[in-house]
N, C-alpha and C positions, 0 to 999 in steps of 0.2 A: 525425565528428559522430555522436552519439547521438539516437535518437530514440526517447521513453515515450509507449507511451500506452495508458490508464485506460479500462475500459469498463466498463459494468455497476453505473450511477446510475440512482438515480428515483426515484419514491414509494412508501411501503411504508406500512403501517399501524402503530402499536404493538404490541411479542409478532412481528414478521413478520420474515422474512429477506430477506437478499440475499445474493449472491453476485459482489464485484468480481475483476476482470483486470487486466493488466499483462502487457505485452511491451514489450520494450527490445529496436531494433536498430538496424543502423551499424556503427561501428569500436568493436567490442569488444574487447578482448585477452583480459579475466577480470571476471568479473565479484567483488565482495566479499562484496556484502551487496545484496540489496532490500529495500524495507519500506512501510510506508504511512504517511501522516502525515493528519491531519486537520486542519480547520482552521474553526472556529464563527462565526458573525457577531460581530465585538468581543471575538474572543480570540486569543491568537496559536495558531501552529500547532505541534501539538504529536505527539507517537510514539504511531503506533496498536501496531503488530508488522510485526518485522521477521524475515528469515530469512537465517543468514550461510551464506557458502560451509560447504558440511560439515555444512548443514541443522539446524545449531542456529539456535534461534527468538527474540525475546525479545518481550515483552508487557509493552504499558503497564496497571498492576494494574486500574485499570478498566474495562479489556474482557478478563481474563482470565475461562475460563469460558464467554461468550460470542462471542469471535471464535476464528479460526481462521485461520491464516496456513497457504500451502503454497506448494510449488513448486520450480524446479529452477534453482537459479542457474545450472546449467550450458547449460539449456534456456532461460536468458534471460526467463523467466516466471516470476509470481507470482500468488497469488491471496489473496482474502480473504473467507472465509466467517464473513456474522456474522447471529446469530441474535439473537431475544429483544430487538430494538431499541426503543429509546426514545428519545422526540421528542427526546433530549440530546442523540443520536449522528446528528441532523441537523448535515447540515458539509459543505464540500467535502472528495472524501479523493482526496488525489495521492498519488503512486506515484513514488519516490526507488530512484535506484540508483547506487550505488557501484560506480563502475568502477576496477580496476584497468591502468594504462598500460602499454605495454612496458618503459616508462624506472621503473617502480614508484611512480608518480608515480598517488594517488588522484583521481577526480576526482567531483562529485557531479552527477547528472543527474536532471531531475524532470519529470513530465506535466503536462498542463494542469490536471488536476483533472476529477475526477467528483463531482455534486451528489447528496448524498442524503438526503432528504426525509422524517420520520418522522413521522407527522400522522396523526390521523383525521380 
């Protein structure tokens, strides 16, 4: 069993940052990829940035610029630093990780979600 989980939600202002987290632990063997997804009131849920084993990154184009993915797949942790937010980038944002199995068999594991709140 794996287990994610997302910290570092809440209310920020317009122009203001945050900074989320992510750890994944349990029965890891490897991990692939982590990344973060968002998910808006009445939209589906969709790729904020991700970061693959080997520390290539990839970015959904409208948060390029202003977000900022890091971290260490090997360390089982991620992060996401995002500036410059606006009331759009209000969402729940979960934390997805791609586990690799012994048997090479992918499996995908996600957090509950963290709420973040862009508002004046």
């Amino acid at each position: 069993q794996v287990h994610v989980v997302e910290s570092g939600g809440g209310l920020v202002q317009p122009g203001g940052s945050l900074r989320l987290s992510c750890a994944a632990s349990g029965s890891i063997y490897s991990i692939n990829a982590m990344g973060w997804y968002r998910q808006a009131p009445g939209k589906e849920r969709e790729l904020v940035a991700a970061i693959i084993n080997g520390g290539r990154t990839n970015y959904a184009d409208s948060m390029k610029g202003r977000f900022t993915i890091s971290g260490d797949t090997a360390k089982n942790t991620v992060y996401l630093q995002m500036n410059s937010l606006k009331p759009e980038d209000t969402a729940v944002y979960y934390c997805n990780v791609d586990v690799l199995k012994p048997n090479l068999e992918s499996v995908d594991y996600w957090g509950k979600g963290t709420l973040v709140t862009v508002s004046s």
